[in-house]
C-alpha angles and dihedrals in degrees: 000000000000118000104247088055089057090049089046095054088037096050087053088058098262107162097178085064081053090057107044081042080055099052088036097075105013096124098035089055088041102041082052092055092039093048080056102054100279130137127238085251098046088048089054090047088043090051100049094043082054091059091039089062091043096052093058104051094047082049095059091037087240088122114094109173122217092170144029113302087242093055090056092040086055095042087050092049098046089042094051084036087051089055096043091060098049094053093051085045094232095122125095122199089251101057078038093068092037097059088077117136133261128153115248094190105057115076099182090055088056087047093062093042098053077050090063100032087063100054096056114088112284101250084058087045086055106053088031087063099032091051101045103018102032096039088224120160117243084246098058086042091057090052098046098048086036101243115167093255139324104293088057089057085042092048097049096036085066096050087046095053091040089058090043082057098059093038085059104034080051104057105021136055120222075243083077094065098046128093 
């Protein structure tokens, strides 16, 4: 079923939509909070938590979607997962930059992206790469391109991905990443 058939059904109160919504992307929501220290049972809260928000906002027609309904429903549980850890302080500044969001399920998104990765310098290409498709620290990163410590890699990994943002918000639509 297309997503907006899915909104459309939701936002008219249909809870069997929910529920296949629910089913849909169950272990793709719960495998993201587990990967970041959660539990099986906080992922489920978390997911849940995440529908519930959703629902609510495609109830009172305050949901307007510019992108798939699984990349909002990740970016709301990592979000809600994000907030759950602070307040149980388990979370460094770090694994606080790490838990940034990109979407696992869509390989055409992580198609444009590698394009725009590639046109950015080499030493950007490389942390880029290492950091979101080789899941490497920013320590192990320092020490394999040979910065002075982990706040160098950390510093230049954000200047890196802010310049990625623009590459991409330049020359692509949210239309891109859609179905």
């Amino acid at each position: 079923m297309k997503d907006s058939v899915i909104l459309d059904r939701i936002s008219q109160g249909d809870e069997k939509a929910l529920d296949e919504l629910y089913r849909k992307y169950y272990r793709m929501m719960t495998r993201a909070i587990i990967k970041n220290n959660g539990t099986e049972q906080e992922a489920k809260d978390i997911y849940q938590d995440a529908l519930i928000v959703f629902w609510q906002k495609a109830v009172s027609h305050q949901l307007v979607l510019t992108s798939k309904i699984s990349t909002y429903l990740y970016s709301i549980c990592l979000n809600l997962w994000r907030k759950e850890l602070d307040r149980k302080g388990r979370l460094t500044h770090e694994e606080k930059d790490g838990i940034e969001y990109i979407d696992n399920e869509s390989q055409e998104r992580n198609k444009i992206i590698r394009d725009c990765i590639q046109q950015l310098g080499d030493t950007c290409q490389k942390i880029l790469m290492y950091y979101y498709f080789d899941d490497m620290s920013l320590q192990d990163i320092a020490q394999k391109l040979g910065f002075a410590n982990t706040e160098t890699a950390k510093t230049k990994k954000y200047k890196c991905k802010k310049r990625l943002d623009n590459l991409v918000k330049t020359n692509y639509s949210a239309s891109d990443f859609l179905d």
